[in-house]
C-alpha positions as CSV (number, residue, x, y, z in Angstrom):
1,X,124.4,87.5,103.8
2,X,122.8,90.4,101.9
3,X,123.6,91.7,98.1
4,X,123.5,95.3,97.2
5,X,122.2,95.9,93.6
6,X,122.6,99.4,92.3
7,X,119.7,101.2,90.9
8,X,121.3,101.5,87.2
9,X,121.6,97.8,87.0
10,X,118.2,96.9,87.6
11,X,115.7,96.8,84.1
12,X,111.6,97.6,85.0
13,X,109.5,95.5,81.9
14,X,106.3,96.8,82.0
15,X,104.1,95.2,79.2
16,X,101.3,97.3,78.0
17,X,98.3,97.3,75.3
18,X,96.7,100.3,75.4
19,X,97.6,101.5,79.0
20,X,98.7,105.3,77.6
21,X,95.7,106.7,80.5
22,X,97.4,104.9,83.3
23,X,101.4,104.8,82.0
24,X,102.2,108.5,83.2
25,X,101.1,107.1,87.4
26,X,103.0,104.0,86.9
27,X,106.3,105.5,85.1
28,X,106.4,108.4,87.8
29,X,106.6,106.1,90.2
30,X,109.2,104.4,89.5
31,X,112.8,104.6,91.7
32,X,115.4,107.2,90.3
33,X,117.7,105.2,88.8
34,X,116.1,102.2,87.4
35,X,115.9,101.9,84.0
36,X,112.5,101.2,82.0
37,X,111.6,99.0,79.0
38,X,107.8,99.5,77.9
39,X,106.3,97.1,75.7
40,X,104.3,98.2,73.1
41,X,101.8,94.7,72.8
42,X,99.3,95.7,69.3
43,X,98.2,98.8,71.2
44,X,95.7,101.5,69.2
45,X,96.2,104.0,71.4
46,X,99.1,106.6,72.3
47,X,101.0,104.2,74.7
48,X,104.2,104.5,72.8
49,X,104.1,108.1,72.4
50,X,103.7,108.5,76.3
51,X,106.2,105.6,77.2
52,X,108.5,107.6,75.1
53,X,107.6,110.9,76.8
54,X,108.2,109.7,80.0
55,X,111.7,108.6,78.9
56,X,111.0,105.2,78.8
57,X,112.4,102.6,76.0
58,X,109.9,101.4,74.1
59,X,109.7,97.5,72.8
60,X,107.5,96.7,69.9
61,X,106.0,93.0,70.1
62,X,103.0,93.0,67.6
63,X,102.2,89.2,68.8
64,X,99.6,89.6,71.0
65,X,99.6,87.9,74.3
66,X,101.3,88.8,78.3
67,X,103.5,86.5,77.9
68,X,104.7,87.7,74.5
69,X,105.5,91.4,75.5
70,X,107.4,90.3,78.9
71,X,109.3,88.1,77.1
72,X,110.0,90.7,74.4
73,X,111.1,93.1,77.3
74,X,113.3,90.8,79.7
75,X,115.0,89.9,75.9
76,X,115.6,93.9,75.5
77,X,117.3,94.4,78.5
78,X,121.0,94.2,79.8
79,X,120.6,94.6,83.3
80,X,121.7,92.1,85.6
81,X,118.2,92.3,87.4
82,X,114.9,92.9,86.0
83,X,111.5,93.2,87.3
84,X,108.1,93.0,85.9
85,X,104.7,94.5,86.7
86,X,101.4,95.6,84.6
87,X,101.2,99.2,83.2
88,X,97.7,99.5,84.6
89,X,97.8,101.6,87.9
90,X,97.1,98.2,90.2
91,X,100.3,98.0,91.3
92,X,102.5,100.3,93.0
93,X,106.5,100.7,91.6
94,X,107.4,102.6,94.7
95,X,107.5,99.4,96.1
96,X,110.0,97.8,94.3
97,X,113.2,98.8,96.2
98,X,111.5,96.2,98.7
99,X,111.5,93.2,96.5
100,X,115.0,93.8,95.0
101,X,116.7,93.9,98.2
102,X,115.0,90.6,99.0
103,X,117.4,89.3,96.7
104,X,119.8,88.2,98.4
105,X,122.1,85.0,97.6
106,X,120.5,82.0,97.8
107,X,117.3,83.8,96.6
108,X,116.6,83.5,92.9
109,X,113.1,85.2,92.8
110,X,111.0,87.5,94.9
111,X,107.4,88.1,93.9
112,X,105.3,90.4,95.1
113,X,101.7,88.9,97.0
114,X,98.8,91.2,96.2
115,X,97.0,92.7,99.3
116,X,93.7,94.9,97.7
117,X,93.4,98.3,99.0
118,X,89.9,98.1,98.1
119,X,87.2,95.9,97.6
120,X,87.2,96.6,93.9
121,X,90.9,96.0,93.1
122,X,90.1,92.4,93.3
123,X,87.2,91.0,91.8
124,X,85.7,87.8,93.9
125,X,85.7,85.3,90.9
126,X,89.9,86.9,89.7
127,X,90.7,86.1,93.6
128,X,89.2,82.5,93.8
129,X,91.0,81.3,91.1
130,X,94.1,83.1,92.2
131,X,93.9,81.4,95.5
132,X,92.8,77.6,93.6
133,X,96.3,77.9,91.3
134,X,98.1,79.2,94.2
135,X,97.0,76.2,96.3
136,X,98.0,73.8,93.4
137,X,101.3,75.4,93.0
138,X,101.9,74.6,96.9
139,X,100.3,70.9,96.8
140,X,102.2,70.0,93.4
141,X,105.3,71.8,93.0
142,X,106.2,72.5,96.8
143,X,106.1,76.5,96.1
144,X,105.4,78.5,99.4
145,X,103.4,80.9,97.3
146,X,99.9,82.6,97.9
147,X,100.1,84.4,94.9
148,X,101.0,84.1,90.7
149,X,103.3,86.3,90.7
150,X,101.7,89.6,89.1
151,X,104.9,91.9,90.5
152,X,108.2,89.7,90.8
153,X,112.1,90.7,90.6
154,X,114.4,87.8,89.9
155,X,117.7,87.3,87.8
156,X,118.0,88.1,84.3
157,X,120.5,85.1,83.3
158,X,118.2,82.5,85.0
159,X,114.9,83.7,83.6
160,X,116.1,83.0,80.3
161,X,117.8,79.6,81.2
162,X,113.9,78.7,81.8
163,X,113.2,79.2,78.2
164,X,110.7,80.7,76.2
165,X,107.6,80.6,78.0
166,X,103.6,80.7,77.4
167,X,102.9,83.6,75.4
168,X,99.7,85.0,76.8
169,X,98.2,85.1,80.1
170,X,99.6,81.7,81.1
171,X,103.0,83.4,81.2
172,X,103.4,83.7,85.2
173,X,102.0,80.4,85.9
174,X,104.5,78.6,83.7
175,X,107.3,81.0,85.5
176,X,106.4,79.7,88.5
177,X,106.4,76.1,87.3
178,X,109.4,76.3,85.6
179,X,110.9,77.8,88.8
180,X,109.6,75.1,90.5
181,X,111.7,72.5,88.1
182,X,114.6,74.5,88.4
183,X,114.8,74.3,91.8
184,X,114.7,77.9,92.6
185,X,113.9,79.6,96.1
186,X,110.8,82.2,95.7
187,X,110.5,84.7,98.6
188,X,107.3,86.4,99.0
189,X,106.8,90.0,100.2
190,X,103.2,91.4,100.7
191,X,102.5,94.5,97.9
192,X,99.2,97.1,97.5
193,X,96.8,96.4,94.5
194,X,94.3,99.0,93.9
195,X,92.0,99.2,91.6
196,X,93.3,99.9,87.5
197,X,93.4,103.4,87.3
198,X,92.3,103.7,83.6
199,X,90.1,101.6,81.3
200,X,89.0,98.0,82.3
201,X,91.2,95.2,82.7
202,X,91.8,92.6,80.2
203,X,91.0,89.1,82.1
204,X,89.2,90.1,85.0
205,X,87.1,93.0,83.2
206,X,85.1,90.7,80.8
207,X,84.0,87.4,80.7
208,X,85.7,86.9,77.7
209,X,89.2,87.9,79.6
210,X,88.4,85.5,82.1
211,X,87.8,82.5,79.9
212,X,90.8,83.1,77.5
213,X,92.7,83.4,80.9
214,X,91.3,80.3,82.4
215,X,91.9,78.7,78.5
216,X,95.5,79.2,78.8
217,X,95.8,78.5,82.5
218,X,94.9,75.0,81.6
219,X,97.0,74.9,78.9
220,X,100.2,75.2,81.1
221,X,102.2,71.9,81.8
Protein backbone atom coordinates (compact mmCIF):
# COMPACT_ATOMS: atom_id res chain seq x y z
CA UNK A 1 0.00 0.00 0.00
CA UNK A 2 1.46 3.33 -0.77
CA UNK A 3 0.59 7.02 0.79
CA UNK A 4 0.60 10.13 -1.26
CA UNK A 5 1.85 13.13 0.78
CA UNK A 6 1.31 16.48 -0.94
CA UNK A 7 4.17 18.77 -1.24
CA UNK A 8 2.45 21.73 0.99
CA UNK A 9 2.15 19.37 3.84
CA UNK A 10 5.58 18.39 4.15
CA UNK A 11 7.97 20.94 6.67
CA UNK A 12 12.11 20.96 5.59
CA UNK A 13 14.10 21.81 9.21
CA UNK A 14 17.34 22.75 8.29
CA UNK A 15 19.40 23.70 11.41
CA UNK A 16 22.22 26.14 10.76
CA UNK A 17 25.07 28.14 12.60
CA UNK A 18 26.71 30.21 10.43
CA UNK A 19 25.86 28.32 7.00
CA UNK A 20 24.78 31.87 5.19
CA UNK A 21 27.84 30.82 2.28
CA UNK A 22 26.19 27.45 1.66
CA UNK A 23 22.19 28.29 2.51
CA UNK A 24 21.40 29.89 -1.06
CA UNK A 25 22.62 25.91 -2.81
CA UNK A 26 20.76 24.09 -0.22
CA UNK A 27 17.41 26.35 -0.14
CA UNK A 28 17.42 26.32 -4.14
CA UNK A 29 17.29 23.01 -4.11
CA UNK A 30 14.60 22.27 -2.40
CA UNK A 31 11.16 20.78 -4.15
CA UNK A 32 8.44 23.43 -5.22
CA UNK A 33 6.09 23.13 -2.72
CA UNK A 34 7.67 22.24 0.46
CA UNK A 35 7.79 24.42 3.00
CA UNK A 36 11.13 25.50 4.92
CA UNK A 37 11.95 26.23 8.59
CA UNK A 38 15.64 27.55 9.02
CA UNK A 39 17.08 27.51 12.33
CA UNK A 40 19.00 30.32 13.32
CA UNK A 41 21.51 28.21 16.15
CA UNK A 42 23.89 31.47 17.87
CA UNK A 43 25.06 32.27 14.30
CA UNK A 44 27.46 35.55 13.76
CA UNK A 45 27.10 35.66 10.40
CA UNK A 46 24.20 36.67 7.79
CA UNK A 47 22.36 33.27 7.92
CA UNK A 48 19.07 34.76 8.88
CA UNK A 49 19.19 37.46 6.56
CA UNK A 50 19.73 34.93 3.66
CA UNK A 51 17.22 32.23 5.02
CA UNK A 52 14.85 35.07 4.94
CA UNK A 53 15.77 36.07 1.37
CA UNK A 54 15.29 32.91 0.16
CA UNK A 55 11.79 32.87 1.62
CA UNK A 56 12.48 30.65 4.16
CA UNK A 57 11.02 30.91 7.98
CA UNK A 58 13.45 31.53 10.22
CA UNK A 59 13.58 29.90 13.96
CA UNK A 60 15.68 31.58 16.53
CA UNK A 61 17.26 28.89 19.18
CA UNK A 62 20.15 30.84 20.95
CA UNK A 63 20.97 27.41 22.91
CA UNK A 64 23.71 26.09 21.21
CA UNK A 65 23.81 22.46 20.19
CA UNK A 66 22.24 20.14 16.78
CA UNK A 67 19.99 18.87 18.72
CA UNK A 68 18.73 22.08 20.05
CA UNK A 69 17.94 23.87 16.67
CA UNK A 70 16.16 20.57 15.18
CA UNK A 71 14.17 20.36 17.99
CA UNK A 72 13.38 24.07 17.83
CA UNK A 73 12.33 23.52 14.14
CA UNK A 74 10.24 20.17 14.16
CA UNK A 75 8.41 22.30 17.33
CA UNK A 76 7.80 25.26 14.64
CA UNK A 77 6.21 23.42 12.19
CA UNK A 78 2.56 22.17 11.41
CA UNK A 79 3.09 19.91 8.70
CA UNK A 80 2.08 16.49 9.00
CA UNK A 81 5.59 15.37 7.66
CA UNK A 82 8.82 16.96 8.26
CA UNK A 83 12.35 16.29 7.27
CA UNK A 84 15.67 17.21 8.41
CA UNK A 85 19.05 17.77 6.87
CA UNK A 86 22.27 20.08 7.51
CA UNK A 87 22.49 23.59 5.80
CA UNK A 88 26.00 22.88 4.69
CA UNK A 89 25.96 21.91 0.91
CA UNK A 90 26.77 17.92 1.86
CA UNK A 91 23.58 16.85 1.19
CA UNK A 92 21.45 17.14 -1.68
CA UNK A 93 17.46 18.33 -1.06
CA UNK A 94 16.66 17.27 -4.59
CA UNK A 95 16.61 14.06 -3.19
CA UNK A 96 14.04 14.23 -0.87
CA UNK A 97 10.89 13.44 -2.93
CA UNK A 98 12.68 9.88 -2.72
CA UNK A 99 12.65 9.54 1.03
CA UNK A 100 9.09 10.90 1.52
CA UNK A 101 7.47 8.57 -0.77
CA UNK A 102 9.21 5.80 1.17
CA UNK A 103 6.75 6.57 3.61
CA UNK A 104 4.34 4.51 3.24
CA UNK A 105 2.08 2.86 6.03
CA UNK A 106 3.66 0.74 8.12
CA UNK A 107 6.82 2.89 7.75
CA UNK A 108 7.38 5.44 10.50
CA UNK A 109 10.87 6.75 9.38
CA UNK A 110 13.07 6.84 6.27
CA UNK A 111 16.66 8.02 6.61
CA UNK A 112 18.73 8.76 4.17
CA UNK A 113 22.40 6.46 4.04
CA UNK A 114 25.31 8.70 2.89
CA UNK A 115 27.23 7.48 -0.27
CA UNK A 116 30.46 10.22 -0.65
CA UNK A 117 30.75 11.58 -4.14
CA UNK A 118 34.25 12.16 -3.26
CA UNK A 119 36.91 11.11 -1.27
CA UNK A 120 36.81 14.29 0.76
CA UNK A 121 33.07 14.42 1.67
CA UNK A 122 33.92 11.84 4.15
CA UNK A 123 36.72 12.07 6.30
CA UNK A 124 38.32 8.41 7.31
CA UNK A 125 38.20 8.91 11.10
CA UNK A 126 33.96 10.78 10.65
CA UNK A 127 33.32 7.38 8.59
CA UNK A 128 34.80 4.82 11.18
CA UNK A 129 32.90 5.97 13.81
CA UNK A 130 29.85 6.25 11.64
CA UNK A 131 30.17 2.70 10.70
CA UNK A 132 31.25 1.55 14.79
CA UNK A 133 27.70 3.32 16.06
CA UNK A 134 25.93 2.06 13.16
CA UNK A 135 27.12 -1.53 13.91
CA UNK A 136 26.03 -1.03 17.68
CA UNK A 137 22.72 0.25 16.66
CA UNK A 138 22.27 -3.16 14.62
CA UNK A 139 23.84 -5.56 17.38
CA UNK A 140 21.83 -3.71 20.31
CA UNK A 141 18.76 -2.23 19.23
CA UNK A 142 17.98 -4.63 16.14
CA UNK A 143 18.00 -1.36 13.62
CA UNK A 144 18.79 -2.43 10.01
CA UNK A 145 20.77 0.76 9.61
CA UNK A 146 24.29 1.56 8.11
CA UNK A 147 23.98 5.02 8.80
CA UNK A 148 22.94 7.89 11.82
CA UNK A 149 20.59 9.35 10.16
CA UNK A 150 22.12 12.74 8.87
CA UNK A 151 18.97 13.24 6.17
CA UNK A 152 15.74 11.37 7.55
CA UNK A 153 11.81 12.13 6.89
CA UNK A 154 9.50 10.64 9.41
CA UNK A 155 6.13 11.69 11.13
CA UNK A 156 5.77 14.83 12.90
CA UNK A 157 3.20 13.46 15.72
CA UNK A 158 5.58 10.56 16.50
CA UNK A 159 8.81 12.47 16.69
CA UNK A 160 7.52 14.32 19.37
CA UNK A 161 5.83 11.33 21.24
CA UNK A 162 9.78 10.42 21.53
CA UNK A 163 10.39 13.46 23.65
CA UNK A 164 12.82 16.02 23.97
CA UNK A 165 15.96 14.66 22.87
CA UNK A 166 19.93 15.27 23.32
CA UNK A 167 20.52 18.70 22.49
CA UNK A 168 23.78 18.71 20.65
CA UNK A 169 25.34 16.37 18.36
CA UNK A 170 24.02 13.31 20.14
CA UNK A 171 20.64 14.25 18.75
CA UNK A 172 20.39 11.54 15.77
CA UNK A 173 21.79 8.86 17.79
CA UNK A 174 19.19 9.22 20.53
CA UNK A 175 16.51 9.40 17.56
CA UNK A 176 17.47 6.33 16.44
CA UNK A 177 17.49 4.78 19.93
CA UNK A 178 14.40 6.14 20.86
CA UNK A 179 12.97 4.77 17.53
CA UNK A 180 14.31 1.63 18.42
CA UNK A 181 12.19 1.64 21.97
CA UNK A 182 9.27 2.68 20.12
CA UNK A 183 9.21 0.00 18.02
CA UNK A 184 9.32 1.95 14.85
CA UNK A 185 10.22 0.49 11.25
CA UNK A 186 13.27 2.67 9.69
CA UNK A 187 13.72 2.18 5.84
CA UNK A 188 16.87 3.18 4.38
CA UNK A 189 17.46 4.78 0.92
CA UNK A 190 21.06 5.45 -0.37
CA UNK A 191 21.69 9.59 -0.74
CA UNK A 192 24.91 11.74 -2.33
CA UNK A 193 27.24 13.48 0.27
CA UNK A 194 29.70 15.81 -1.19
CA UNK A 195 31.92 17.73 0.31
CA UNK A 196 30.46 21.11 2.54
CA UNK A 197 30.42 23.67 0.10
CA UNK A 198 31.38 26.55 2.41
CA UNK A 199 33.50 26.95 5.58
CA UNK A 200 34.58 23.76 7.53
CA UNK A 201 32.44 21.47 9.31
CA UNK A 202 31.78 21.56 12.95
CA UNK A 203 32.59 17.84 14.15
CA UNK A 204 34.55 16.46 11.52
CA UNK A 205 36.57 19.81 10.64
CA UNK A 206 38.47 20.06 13.99
CA UNK A 207 39.58 17.90 16.55
CA UNK A 208 37.83 19.70 18.91
CA UNK A 209 34.39 18.91 16.77
CA UNK A 210 35.20 15.46 16.88
CA UNK A 211 35.77 15.05 20.55
CA UNK A 212 32.74 17.14 21.66
CA UNK A 213 30.87 14.82 19.19
CA UNK A 214 32.34 11.60 20.47
CA UNK A 215 31.65 13.39 24.22
CA UNK A 216 28.06 13.40 23.59
CA UNK A 217 27.91 10.21 21.66
CA UNK A 218 28.74 8.55 24.78
CA UNK A 219 26.53 10.32 26.67
CA UNK A 220 23.42 8.87 24.87
CA UNK A 221 21.46 6.09 26.74
Amino acid sequence: MTETHNACDITVVIPCHNEAGALPGVLAAVPTGYRVIVVDNASTDHTAAVARAAGATVVTEPVPGYGSAVQAGIGSADTEVVAVLDGDGSMDAGELPVLVGELAPGVDMVVGRRRPVATSAWPWHARLGNLVIAALLRRRHGLLVHDIAAMRVTRRAQLLALGPLHPRSGYPLQLLIGAARAGWRIVECDISYRPRTHGVSKVSGSLRGTVRAVRDFWSVR
